[in-house]
Each structure stands twice: as C-alpha cells, then as structure tokens.
C-alpha positions in Angstrom: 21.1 4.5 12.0 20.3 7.9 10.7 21.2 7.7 7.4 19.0 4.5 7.2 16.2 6.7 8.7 16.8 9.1 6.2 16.8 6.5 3.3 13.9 4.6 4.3 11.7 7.7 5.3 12.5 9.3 1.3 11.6 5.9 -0.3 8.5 5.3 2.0 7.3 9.0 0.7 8.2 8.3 -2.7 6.1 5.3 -2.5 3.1 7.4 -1.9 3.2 8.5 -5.8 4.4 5.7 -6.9 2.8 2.8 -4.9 5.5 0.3 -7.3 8.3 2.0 -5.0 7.0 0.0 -1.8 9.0 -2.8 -3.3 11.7 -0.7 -3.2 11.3 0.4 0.4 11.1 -3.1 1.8 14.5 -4.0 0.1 16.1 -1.4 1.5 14.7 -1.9 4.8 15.6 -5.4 4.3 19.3 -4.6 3.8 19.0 -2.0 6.8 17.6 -4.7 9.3 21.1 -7.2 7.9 19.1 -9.4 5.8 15.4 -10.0 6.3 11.9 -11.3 4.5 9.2 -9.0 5.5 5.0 -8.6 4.9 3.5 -5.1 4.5 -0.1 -5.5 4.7 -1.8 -1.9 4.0 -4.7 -3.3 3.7 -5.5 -6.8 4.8 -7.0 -9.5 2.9 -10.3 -10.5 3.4 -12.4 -13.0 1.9 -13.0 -13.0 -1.7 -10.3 -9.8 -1.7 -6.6 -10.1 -1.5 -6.4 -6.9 0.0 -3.1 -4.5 -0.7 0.0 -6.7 0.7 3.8 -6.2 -0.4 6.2 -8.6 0.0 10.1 -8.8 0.2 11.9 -11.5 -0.4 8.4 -14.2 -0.8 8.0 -16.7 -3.7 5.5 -15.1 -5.7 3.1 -18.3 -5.3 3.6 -18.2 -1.6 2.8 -14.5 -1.5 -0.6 -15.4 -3.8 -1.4 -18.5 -0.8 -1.4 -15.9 1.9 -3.7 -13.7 0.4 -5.8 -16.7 -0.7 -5.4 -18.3 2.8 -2.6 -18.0 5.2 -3.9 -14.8 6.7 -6.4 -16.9 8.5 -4.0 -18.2 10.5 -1.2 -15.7 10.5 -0.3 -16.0 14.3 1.5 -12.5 13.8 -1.8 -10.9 12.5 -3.3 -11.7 15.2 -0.7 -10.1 18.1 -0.4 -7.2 15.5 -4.2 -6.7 16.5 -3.8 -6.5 19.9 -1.1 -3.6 19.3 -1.8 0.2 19.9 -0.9 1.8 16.7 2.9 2.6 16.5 3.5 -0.7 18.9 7.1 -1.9 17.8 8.0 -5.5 19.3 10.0 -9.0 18.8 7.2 -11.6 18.3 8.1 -14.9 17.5 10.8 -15.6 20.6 9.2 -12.4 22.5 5.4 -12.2 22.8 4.8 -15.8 21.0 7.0 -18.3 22.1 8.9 -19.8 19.5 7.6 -23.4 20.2 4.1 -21.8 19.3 5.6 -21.2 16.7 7.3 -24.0 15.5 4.0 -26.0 15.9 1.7 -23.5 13.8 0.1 -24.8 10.5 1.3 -20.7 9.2 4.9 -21.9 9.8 5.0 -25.4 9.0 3.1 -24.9 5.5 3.7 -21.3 4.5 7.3 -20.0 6.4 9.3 -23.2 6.7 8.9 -23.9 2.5 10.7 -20.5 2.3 13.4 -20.8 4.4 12.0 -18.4 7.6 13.5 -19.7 10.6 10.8 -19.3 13.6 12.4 -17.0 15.7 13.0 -14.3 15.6 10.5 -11.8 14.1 9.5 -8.4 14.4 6.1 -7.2 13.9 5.2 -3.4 13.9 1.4 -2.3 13.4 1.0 1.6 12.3 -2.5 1.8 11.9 -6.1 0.3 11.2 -8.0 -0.2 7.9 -11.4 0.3 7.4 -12.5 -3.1 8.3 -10.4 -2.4 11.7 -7.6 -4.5 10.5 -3.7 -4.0 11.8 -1.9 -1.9 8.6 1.4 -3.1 9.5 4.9 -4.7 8.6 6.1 -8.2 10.0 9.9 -9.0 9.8 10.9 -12.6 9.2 14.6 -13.8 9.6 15.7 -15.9 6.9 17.6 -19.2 8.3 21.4 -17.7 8.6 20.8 -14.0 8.7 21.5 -11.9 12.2 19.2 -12.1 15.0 16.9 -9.7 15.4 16.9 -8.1 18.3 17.0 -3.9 20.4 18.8 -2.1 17.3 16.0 -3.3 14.6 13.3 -2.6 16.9 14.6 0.7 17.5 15.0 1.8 13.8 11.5 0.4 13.1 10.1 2.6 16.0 12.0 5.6 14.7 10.7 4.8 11.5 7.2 4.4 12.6 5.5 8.3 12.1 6.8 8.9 8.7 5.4 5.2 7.7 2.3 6.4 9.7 2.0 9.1 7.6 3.0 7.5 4.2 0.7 4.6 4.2 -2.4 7.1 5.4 -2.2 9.2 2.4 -0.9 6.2 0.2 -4.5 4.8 1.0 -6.2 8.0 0.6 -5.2 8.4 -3.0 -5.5 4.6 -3.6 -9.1 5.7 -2.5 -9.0 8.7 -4.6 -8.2 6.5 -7.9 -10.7 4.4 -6.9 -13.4 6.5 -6.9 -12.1 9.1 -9.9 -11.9 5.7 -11.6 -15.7 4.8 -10.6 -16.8 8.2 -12.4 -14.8 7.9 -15.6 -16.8 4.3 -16.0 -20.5 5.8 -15.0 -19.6 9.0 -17.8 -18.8 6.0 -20.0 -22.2 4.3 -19.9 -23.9 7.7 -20.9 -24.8 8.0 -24.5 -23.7 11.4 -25.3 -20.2 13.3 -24.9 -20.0 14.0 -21.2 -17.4 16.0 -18.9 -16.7 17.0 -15.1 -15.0 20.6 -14.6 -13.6 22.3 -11.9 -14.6 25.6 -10.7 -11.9 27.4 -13.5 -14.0 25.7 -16.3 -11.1 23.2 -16.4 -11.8 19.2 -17.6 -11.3 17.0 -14.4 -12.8 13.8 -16.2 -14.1 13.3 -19.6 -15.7 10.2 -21.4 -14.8 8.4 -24.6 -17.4 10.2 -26.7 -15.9 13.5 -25.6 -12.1 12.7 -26.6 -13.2 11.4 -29.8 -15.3 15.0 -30.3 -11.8 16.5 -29.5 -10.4 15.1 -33.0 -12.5 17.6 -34.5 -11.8 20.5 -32.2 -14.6 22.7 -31.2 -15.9 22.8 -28.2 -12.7 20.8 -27.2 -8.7 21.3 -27.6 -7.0 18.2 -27.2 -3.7 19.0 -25.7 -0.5 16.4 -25.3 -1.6 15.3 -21.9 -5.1 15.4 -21.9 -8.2 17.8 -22.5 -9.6 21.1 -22.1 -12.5 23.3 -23.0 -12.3 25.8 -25.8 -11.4 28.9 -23.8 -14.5 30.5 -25.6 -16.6 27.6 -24.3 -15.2 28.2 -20.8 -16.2 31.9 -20.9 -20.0 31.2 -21.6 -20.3 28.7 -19.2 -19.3 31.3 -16.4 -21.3 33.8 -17.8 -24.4 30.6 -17.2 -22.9 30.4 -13.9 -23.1 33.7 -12.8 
C-alpha cells in the first residue's frame, strides 16, 4: 500500500498546478483500488453551475447529466453530507442498503446505463465548499471488478490529509485565477493603457492597450514571457512613492 500512497499523494500535488492531472490521479487511484469508476466533486454542482467535478471511467454524456441533474438525487451526496470531514466508509451495502439502492431513480437511470453494479461503493468526504457542500470522492465498482471492502477504505483514509490539503489549495488558486482573471477584464474596459505593479515596480497585470504600447518600447520592454516596466520608469515611480 505504501508505494500507492506515495504515487497517489505526488499526482494529487501535481494536480494542484496542473488541475488537467486530476484525471490522472483518479486513474491511478482507480488501478490502486483493482478496478473502479469514481466522482471527485471539488466543488458541487448547483443550479445553473456545473460546479468543478472529475470523473474516471464515466461516459462523457453521463458525466454532463449529473451536473445537469443527477446530483439532485445522488443518494451518496447526500450520506457524504452527513460525514465529518476526513469520514472514510462503504456506502452502498454499508450505510445505504443496497436494495435502497437498487430502487433509486440515480441508479436505475444514471449508474445502471454504465455498468456500476450497486454495491459496493465507497464514499470519502474531505471537506466543505463554500455553499457548505461535501468536497469529496465516491468509488463505484464496475459489474466484475473486486469487492470493495477494509483494504480500500484504509488506503483512502491514509490518503485522506494530503487530498485534504491538495484540493484546499487547488481551490484557492482556482480562486486566485478567477479573480486575477476578473481584473485583467475590468483593465480591459478602460480606454487608456493601464497596469498593476507590485511593490518592486514589477507588471502583475497589464491590459491590451499596454502590450500593444510595448511594440514600440518605451515605457515598456516586452520580454519572451510577458512584460515589464522600463527600469528607468520603475525608478521614478519609487522616487513618486517615496
């Protein structure tokens, strides 16, 4: 189990630079479970938002119908919310009976089509959203893969603080992009060359009007990766400053 710890943990951390690597990280949690479909919801849908939810091993129109609608009824959501953060346990033939189950509109119309077999399934909640939905990951077993059962509850629990950690600051940067993404839009509305420096005169966020001043170089150098202030400009603005 440890070098699956060790594998999963890496590619959960990667995944916080690279959101695209959560894909990654379910596979290979997939193959560490023995075969496995599983939901990471890091932010649940809501109406009117699909939320941030990755899936392993869904049809991709299936995975569209549950953010549309199937998280209404997911009867796993709704354990998952009654779960302290970092609770680790077999649902589906454990805390929901697998008749329950069986006679759900979420199985009948959205896991049977896909070849989930009712029971059983894991579901492991690490944290809250800001709407005080479950952040979490649920484990289905796909009809003629190994039961679930102590040994994939125990690697998801050991698991459990680096994901804790990973999907907190994968959401803080999401966040981050969000609103760095807000201010590059607002400088874009204003009608002459606009930028945002840090405290070392350096450019944080510039606007379309002030790249295209860059082609002609003063005030700006336009370097390979983005742009900076003239170093002659950056000196008289600290000399305003101070």
């Amino acid at each position: 189990m440890d070098s699956d710890l060790t594998q999963l943990a890496d590619l959960a951390y990667d995944a916080v630079i690279a959101p695209g690597r959560w894909a990654d990280f379910l596979a290979a949690l997939a193959r560490a479970l023995g075969g496995a479909s599983i939901g990471m919801s890091l932010r649940h849908p809501r109406d009117g938002n699909p939320g941030w939810v990755v899936f392993h091993d869904a049809d991709a129109a299936f995975a569209r119908s549950y953010a549309e609608h199937f998280f209404r009824i997911d009867p796993f959501r709704v354990r998952s919310d009654a779960l302290e953060p970092g609770g680790c346990e077999v649902m589906a033939g454990g805390t929901i009976a697998a008749g329950a189950v069986e006679r759900s509109e979420f199985y009948n119309d959205w896991m049977r089509p896909q070849g989930f077999a009712p029971a059983p399934s894991i579901g492991l909640t690490l944290d809250r959203d800001a709407g005080g939905e479950p952040i979490g990951i649920g484990v289905f077993r796909p009809r003629g893969a190994r039961a679930y059962g102590d040994r994939e509850v125990r690697l998801l629990r050991a698991l459990t603080p680096h994901l804790q950690r990973a999907t907190r600051t994968a959401l803080q940067l999401a966040d981050a992009r969000s609103e760095l993404a807000a201010t590059t839009d607002a400088l874009d509305l204003l009608p002459v060359a606009a930028v945002l420096l840090d405290a070392e005169g350096r450019v944080v966020r510039a606007n379309r009007k002030a790249h295209a001043l860059a082609e002609h170089g003063r005030p700006f150098v336009a370097t390979r990766a983005s742009l900076a202030l003239d170093p002659e400009v950056v000196t008289a603005l600290r000399r305003v400053a101070d």
